[in-house]
LUMFIMAR-556580 format. One record per residue (C-alpha): residue in three letters; x, y, z. Coordinates in nm, 4 decimals, always signed. Layout:
N
["ALA" [X Y Z]]
...
This chain:
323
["UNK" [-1.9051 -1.3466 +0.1577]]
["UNK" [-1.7027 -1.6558 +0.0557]]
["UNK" [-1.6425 -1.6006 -0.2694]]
["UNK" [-1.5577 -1.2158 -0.1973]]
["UNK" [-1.3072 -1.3289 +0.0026]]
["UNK" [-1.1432 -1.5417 -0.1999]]
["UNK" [-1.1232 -1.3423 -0.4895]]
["UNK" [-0.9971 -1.0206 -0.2683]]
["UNK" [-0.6922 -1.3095 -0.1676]]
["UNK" [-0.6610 -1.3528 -0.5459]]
["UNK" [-0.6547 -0.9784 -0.6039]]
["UNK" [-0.3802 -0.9998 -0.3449]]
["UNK" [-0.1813 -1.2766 -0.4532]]
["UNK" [-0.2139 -1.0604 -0.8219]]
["UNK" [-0.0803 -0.7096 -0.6329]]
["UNK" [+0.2157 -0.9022 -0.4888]]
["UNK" [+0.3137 -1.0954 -0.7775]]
["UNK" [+0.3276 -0.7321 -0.9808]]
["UNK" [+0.4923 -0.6266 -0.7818]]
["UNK" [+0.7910 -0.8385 -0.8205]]
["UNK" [+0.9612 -0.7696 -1.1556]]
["UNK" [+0.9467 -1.0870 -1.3793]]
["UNK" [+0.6241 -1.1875 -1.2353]]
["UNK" [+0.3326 -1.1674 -1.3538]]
["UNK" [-0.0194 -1.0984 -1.2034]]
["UNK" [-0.2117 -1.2446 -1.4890]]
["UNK" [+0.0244 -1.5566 -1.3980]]
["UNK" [-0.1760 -1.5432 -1.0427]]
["UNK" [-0.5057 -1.4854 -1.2093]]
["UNK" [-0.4853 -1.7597 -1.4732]]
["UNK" [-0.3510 -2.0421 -1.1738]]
["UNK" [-0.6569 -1.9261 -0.9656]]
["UNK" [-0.8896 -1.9729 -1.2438]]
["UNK" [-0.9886 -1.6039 -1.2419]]
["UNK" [-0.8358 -1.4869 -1.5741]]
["UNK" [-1.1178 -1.5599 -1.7995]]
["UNK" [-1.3704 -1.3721 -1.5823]]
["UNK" [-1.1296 -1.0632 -1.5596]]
["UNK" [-1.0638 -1.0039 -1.9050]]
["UNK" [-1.4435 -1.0460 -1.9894]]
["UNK" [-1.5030 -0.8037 -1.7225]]
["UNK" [-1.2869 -0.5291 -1.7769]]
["UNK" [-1.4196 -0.5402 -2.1177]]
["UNK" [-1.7762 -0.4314 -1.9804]]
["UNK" [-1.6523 -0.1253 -1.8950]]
["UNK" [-1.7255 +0.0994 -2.1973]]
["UNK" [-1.9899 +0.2194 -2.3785]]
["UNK" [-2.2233 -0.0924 -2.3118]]
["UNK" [-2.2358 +0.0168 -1.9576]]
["UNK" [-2.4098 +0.3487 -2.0198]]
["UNK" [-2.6612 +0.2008 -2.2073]]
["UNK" [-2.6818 -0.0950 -1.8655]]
["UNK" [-2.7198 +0.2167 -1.6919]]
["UNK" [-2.9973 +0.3896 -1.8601]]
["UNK" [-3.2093 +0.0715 -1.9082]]
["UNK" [-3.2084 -0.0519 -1.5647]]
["UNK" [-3.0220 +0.2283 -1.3101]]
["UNK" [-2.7499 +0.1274 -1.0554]]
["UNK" [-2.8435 -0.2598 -0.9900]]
["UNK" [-2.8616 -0.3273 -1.4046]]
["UNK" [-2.5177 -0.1288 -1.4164]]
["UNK" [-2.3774 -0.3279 -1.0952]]
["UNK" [-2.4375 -0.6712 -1.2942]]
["UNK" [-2.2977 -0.5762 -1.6265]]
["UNK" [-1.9444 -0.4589 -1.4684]]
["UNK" [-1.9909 -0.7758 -1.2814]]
["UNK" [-1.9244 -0.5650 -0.8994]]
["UNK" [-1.9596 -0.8117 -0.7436]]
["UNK" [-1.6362 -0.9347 -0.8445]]
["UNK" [-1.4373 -0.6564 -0.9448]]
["UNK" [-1.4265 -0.4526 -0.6296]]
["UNK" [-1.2876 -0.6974 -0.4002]]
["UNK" [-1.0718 -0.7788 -0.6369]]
["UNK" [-0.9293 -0.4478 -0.6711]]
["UNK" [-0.9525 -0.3880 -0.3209]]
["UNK" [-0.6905 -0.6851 -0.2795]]
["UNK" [-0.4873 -0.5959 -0.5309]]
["UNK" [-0.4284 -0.2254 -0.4226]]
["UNK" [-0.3785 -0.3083 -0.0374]]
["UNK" [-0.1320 -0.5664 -0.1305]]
["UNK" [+0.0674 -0.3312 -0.3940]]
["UNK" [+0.0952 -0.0782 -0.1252]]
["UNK" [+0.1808 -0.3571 +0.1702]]
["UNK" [+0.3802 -0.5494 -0.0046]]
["UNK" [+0.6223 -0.2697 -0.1934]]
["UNK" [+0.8381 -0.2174 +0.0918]]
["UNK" [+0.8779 -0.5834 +0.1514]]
["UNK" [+0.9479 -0.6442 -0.1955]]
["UNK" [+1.2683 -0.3435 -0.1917]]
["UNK" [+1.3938 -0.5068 +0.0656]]
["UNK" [+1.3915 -0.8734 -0.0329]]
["UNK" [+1.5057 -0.7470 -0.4139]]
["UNK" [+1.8138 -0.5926 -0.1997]]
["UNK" [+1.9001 -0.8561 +0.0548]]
["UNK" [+1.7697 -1.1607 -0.0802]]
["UNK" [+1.7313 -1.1607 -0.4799]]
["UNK" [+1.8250 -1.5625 -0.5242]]
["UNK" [+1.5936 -1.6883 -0.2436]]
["UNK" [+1.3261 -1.4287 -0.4292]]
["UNK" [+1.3296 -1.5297 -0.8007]]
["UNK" [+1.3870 -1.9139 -0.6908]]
["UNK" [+1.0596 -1.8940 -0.5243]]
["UNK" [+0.8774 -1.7197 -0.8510]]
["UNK" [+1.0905 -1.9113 -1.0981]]
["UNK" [+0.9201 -2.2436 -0.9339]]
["UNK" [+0.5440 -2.0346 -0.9508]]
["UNK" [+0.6308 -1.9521 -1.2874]]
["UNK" [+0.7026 -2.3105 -1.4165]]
["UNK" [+0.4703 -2.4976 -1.2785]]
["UNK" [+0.2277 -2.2438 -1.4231]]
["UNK" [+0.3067 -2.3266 -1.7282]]
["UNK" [+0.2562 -2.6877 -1.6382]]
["UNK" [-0.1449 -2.5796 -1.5337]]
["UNK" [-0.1926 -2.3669 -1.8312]]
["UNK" [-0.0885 -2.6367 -2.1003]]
["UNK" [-0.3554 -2.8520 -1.9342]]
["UNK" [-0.5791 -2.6239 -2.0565]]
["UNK" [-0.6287 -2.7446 -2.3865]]
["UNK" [-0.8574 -3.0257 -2.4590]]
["UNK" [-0.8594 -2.9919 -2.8348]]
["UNK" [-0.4311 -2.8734 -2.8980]]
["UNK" [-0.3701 -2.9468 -3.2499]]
["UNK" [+0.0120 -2.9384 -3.3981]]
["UNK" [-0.0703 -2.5817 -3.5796]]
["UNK" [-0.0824 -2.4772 -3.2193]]
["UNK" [+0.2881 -2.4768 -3.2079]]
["UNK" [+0.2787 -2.1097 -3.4212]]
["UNK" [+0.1409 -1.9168 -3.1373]]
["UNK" [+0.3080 -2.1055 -2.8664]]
["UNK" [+0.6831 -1.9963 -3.0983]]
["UNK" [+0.5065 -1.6710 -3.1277]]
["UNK" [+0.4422 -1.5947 -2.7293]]
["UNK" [+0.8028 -1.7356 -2.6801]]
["UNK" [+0.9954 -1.4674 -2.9217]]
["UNK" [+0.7511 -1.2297 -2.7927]]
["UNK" [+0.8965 -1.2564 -2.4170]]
["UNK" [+1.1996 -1.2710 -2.5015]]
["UNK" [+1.2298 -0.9625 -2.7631]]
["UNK" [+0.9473 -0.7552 -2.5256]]
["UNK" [+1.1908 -0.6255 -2.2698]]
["UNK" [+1.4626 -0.5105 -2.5204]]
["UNK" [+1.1882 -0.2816 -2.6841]]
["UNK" [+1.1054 -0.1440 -2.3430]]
["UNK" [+1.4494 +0.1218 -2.3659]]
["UNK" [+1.2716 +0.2902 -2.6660]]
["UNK" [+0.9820 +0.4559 -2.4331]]
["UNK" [+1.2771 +0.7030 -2.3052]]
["UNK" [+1.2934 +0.8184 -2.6088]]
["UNK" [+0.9191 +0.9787 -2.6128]]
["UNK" [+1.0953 +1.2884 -2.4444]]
["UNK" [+0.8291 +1.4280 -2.2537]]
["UNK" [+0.7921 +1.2188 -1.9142]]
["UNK" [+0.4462 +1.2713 -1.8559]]
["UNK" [+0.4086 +1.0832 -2.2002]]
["UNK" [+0.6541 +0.8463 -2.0943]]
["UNK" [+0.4837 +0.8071 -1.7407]]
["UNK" [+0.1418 +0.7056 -1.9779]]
["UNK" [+0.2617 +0.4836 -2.2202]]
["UNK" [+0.4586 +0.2942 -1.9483]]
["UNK" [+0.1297 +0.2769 -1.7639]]
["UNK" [-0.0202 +0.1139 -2.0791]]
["UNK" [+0.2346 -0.1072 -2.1680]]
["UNK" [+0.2802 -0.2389 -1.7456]]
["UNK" [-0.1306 -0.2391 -1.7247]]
["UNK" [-0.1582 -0.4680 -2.0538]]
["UNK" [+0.1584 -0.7285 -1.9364]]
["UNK" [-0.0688 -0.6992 -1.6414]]
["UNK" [-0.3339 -0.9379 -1.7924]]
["UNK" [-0.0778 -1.1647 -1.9979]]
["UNK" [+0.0327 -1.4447 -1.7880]]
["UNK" [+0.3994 -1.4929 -1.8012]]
["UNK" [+0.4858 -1.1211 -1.9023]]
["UNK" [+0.5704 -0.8877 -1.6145]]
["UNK" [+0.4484 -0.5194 -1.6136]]
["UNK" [+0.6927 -0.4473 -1.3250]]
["UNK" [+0.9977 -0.6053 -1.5094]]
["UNK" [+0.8445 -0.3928 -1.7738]]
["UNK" [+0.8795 -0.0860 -1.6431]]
["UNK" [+1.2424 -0.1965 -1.4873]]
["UNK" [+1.3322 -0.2025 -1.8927]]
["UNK" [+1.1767 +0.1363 -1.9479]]
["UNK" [+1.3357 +0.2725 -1.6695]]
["UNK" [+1.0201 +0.3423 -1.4800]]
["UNK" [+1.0399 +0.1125 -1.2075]]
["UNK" [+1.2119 +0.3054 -0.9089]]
["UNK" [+1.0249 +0.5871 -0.9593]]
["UNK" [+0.6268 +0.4192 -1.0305]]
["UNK" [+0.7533 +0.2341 -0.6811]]
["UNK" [+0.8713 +0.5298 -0.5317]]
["UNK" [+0.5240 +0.7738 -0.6294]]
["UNK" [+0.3120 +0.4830 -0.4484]]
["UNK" [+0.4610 +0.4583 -0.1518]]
["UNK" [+0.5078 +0.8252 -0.1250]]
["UNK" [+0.1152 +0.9133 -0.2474]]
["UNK" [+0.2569 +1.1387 -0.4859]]
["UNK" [-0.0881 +1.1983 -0.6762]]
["UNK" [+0.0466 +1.3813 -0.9448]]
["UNK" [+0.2807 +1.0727 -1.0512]]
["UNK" [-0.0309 +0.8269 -0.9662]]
["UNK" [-0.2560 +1.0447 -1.2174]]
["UNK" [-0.0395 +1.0047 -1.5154]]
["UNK" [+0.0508 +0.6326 -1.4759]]
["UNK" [-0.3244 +0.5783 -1.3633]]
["UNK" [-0.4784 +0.7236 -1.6741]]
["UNK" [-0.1984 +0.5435 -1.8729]]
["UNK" [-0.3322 +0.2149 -1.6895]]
["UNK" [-0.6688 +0.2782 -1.7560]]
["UNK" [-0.5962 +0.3493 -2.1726]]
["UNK" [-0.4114 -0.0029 -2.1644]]
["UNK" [-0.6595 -0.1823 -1.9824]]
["UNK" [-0.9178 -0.1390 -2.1462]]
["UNK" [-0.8282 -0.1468 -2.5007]]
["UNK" [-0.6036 -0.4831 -2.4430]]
["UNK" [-0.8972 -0.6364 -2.2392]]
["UNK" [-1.1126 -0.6035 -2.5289]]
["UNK" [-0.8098 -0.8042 -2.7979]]
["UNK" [-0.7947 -1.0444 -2.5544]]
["UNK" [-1.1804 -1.1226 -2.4750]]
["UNK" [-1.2730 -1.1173 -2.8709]]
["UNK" [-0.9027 -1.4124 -2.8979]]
["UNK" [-1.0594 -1.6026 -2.5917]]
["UNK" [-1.3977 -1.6241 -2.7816]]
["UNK" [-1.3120 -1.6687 -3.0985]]
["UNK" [-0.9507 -1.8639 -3.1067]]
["UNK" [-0.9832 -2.0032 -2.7532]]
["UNK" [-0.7350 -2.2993 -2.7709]]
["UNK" [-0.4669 -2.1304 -2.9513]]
["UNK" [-0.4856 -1.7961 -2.7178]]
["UNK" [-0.3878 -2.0127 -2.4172]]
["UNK" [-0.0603 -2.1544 -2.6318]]
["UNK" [-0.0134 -1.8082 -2.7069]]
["UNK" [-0.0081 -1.7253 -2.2646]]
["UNK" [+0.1674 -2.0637 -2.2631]]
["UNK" [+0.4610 -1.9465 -2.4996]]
["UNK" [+0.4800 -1.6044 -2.2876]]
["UNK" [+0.5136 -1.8214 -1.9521]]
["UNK" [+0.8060 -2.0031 -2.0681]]
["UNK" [+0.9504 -1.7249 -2.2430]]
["UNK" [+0.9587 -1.5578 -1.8638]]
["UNK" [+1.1108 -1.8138 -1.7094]]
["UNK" [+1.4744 -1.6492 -1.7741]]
["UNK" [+1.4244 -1.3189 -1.6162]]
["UNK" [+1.3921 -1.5103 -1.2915]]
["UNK" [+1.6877 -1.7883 -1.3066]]
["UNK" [+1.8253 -1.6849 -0.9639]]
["UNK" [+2.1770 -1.7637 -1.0780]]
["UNK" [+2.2856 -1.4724 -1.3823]]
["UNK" [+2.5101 -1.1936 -1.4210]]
["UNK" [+2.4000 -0.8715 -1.5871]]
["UNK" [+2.6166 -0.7837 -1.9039]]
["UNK" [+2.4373 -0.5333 -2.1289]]
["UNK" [+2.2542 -0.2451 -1.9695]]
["UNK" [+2.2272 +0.1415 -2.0412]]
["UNK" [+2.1252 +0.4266 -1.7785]]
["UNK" [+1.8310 +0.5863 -1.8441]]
["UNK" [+1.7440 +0.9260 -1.8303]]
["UNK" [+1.7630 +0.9907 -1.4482]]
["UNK" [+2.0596 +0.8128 -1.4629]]
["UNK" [+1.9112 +0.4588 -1.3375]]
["UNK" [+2.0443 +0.1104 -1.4792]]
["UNK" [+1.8239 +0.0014 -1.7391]]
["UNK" [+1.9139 -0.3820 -1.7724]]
["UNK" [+1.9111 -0.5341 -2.1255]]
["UNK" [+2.0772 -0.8929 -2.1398]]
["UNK" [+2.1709 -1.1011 -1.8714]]
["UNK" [+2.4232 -1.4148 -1.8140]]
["UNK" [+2.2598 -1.7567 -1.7052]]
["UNK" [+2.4840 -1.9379 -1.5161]]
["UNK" [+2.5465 -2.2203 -1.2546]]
["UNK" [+2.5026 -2.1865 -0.8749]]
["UNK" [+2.8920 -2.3351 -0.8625]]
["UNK" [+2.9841 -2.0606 -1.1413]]
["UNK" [+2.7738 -1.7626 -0.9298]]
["UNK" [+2.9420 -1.8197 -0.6434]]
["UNK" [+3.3299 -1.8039 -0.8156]]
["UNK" [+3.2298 -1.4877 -1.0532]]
["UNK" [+3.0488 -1.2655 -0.8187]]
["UNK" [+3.2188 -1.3749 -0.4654]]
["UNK" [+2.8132 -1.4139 -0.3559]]
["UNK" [+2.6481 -1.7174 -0.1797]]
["UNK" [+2.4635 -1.9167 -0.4160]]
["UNK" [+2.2392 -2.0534 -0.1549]]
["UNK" [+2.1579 -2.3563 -0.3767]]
["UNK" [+1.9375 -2.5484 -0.0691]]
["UNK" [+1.7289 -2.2852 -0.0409]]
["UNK" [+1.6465 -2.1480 -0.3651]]
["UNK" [+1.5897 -2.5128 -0.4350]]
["UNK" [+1.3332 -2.5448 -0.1504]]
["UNK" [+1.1560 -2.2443 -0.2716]]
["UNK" [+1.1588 -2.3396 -0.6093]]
["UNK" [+0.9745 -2.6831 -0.5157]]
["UNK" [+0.7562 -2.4564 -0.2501]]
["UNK" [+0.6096 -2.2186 -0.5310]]
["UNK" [+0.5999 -2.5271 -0.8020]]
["UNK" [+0.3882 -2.7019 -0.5120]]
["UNK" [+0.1767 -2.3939 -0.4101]]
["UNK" [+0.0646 -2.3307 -0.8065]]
["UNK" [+0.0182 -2.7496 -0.8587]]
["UNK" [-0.2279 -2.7299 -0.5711]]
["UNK" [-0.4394 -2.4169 -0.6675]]
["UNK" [-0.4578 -2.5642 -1.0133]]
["UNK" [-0.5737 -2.8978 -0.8563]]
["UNK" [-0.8590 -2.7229 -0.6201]]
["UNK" [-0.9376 -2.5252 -0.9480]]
["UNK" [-0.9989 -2.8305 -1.1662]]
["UNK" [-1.3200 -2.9624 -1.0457]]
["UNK" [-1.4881 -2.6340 -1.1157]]
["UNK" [-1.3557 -2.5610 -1.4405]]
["UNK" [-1.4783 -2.8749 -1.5258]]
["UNK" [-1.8247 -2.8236 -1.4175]]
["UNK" [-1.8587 -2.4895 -1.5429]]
["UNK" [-1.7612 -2.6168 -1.8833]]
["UNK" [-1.9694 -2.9277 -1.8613]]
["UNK" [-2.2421 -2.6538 -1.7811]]
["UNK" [-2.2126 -2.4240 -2.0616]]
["UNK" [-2.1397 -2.7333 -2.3195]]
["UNK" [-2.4873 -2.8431 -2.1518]]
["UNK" [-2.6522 -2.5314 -2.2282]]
["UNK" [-2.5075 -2.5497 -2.5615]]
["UNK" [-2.6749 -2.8670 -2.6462]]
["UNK" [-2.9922 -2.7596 -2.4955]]
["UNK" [-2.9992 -2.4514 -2.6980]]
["UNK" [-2.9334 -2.6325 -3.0444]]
């Protein structure tokens, strides 16, 4: 009962932080030492679990999805998308500085955890650290071209694809995504309205991008373990951007129900904020919450370490034993 509780928490630190455009849920996953577990179990769902099914019924099928841990995490991350969307509106609205300083600091020192990671880095690691970095960055300027599709339902699936895949890479927001397709407003808007049509589409879009990305991801982690995790570290860093509290929007385009699709920003000083847009810059604060979220991720990552250490001093164990 524990450990379903805590990972339904985790599911609902996950919901919240997608919620938020320019944060990540995989972000929340990886801090919590979850990720590794949810990629390989996502992957299980496919073929291999009709044949679980047919050799052993309902409790052979129940161990291959790994139940036991997926359903509470779902369960936390779909109460807290549909809790936590009206807060999020409104703190977007009132309160965007206090908001991304608070993420900005989760964000950073989550790099910090990840890059821990490593125990074998080697200087050829750099590539797919540069390669996650460009990859952040030049992501969100692609987003614009889903419009283009035409047909909405099609654009409603691919976005659910593309947001369901950023989903499981730390560092790379599906929600901030879907703000650069154009789709954010209204995928908000059809969940906290129930509008099942709307759900459908995106859902099945989801489900397309979950599972084939789960399965690229499980076969990197297996195979090119060390330089997958540079990889999520470059996309981390290459985040951190979208949620500098203190920028000015210069390059957008409306999309097609007329919404503001934003495309570059501005990065400036709280001292420069405050002159160019006649807004507070709030500098204590953000500052505080910056240091708050930096603390909160330093911690989990500390209360994380002891098991990942015995789980891989386990398996290396169980490697030896086997040879």
């Amino acid at each position: 009962m524990k450990r379903h509780l805590g990972i339904f928490l985790r599911g609902a630190g996950m919901g919240a932080a997608d919620a938020v455009p320019g944060v990540s849920g995989g972000t929340i996953a990886f801090v919590t030492g979850i990720y590794e577990e949810l990629i390989h179990s996502i992957k299980q769902f496919g073929p291999s679990a009709f044949v679980a099914w047919r050799r052993g019924g309902l409790p052979l099928l129940a161990t291959h999805l790994n139940l036991t841990f997926v359903l509470p995490l779902l369960a936390g991350i779909a109460i807290s998308l549909v809790s936590v969307a009206h807060l999020v509106v409104w703190l977007m609205e009132d309160f965007p500085q206090l908001l991304d300083g608070f993420f900005f600091g989760l964000v950073a020192a989550s790099a910090l955890v990840v890059s821990r990671h490593p125990a074998d880095w080697r200087w050829w690691h750099l590539l797919p650290l540069a390669a996650g970095l460009l990859l952040a960055h030049g992501l969100p300027s692609l987003m614009p071209l889903v419009t283009q599709l035409g047909n909405p339902d099609l654009v409603l699936v691919v976005g659910g694809a593309i947001a369901i895949s950023a989903l499981l890479l730390p560092g790379v927001s599906g929600s901030f995504l879907l703000l650069t397709m154009g789709l954010y407003g209204t995928v908000m808007q059809g969940i906290r309205g129930f509008d099942l049509g709307l759900i459908g589409l995106f859902g099945a879009g989801c489900l397309i991008g979950l599972f084939g990305f789960s399965r690229l991801l499980s076969w990197l982690l297996r195979h090119y373990h060390t330089a997958t995790l540079q990889l999520l570290v470059g996309f981390i860093i290459g985040s951190l951007p979208v949620l500098w509290p203190w920028r000015e929007l210069v390059r957008y385009q409306l999309g097609p129900e007329g919404q503001m699709i934003p495309l570059d920003y501005r990065y400036l000083t709280p001292a420069d904020f405050a002159e160019l847009t006649g807004d507070p810059a709030r500098l204590p604060a953000v500052v505080a919450l910056m240091l708050a979220g930096a603390a909160l991720v330093l911690l989990i990552g500390r209360a994380n370490r002891p098991a990942t250490s015995r789980n891989r001093d386990g398996a290396d164990k169980e490697e030896g034993s086997n040879a």
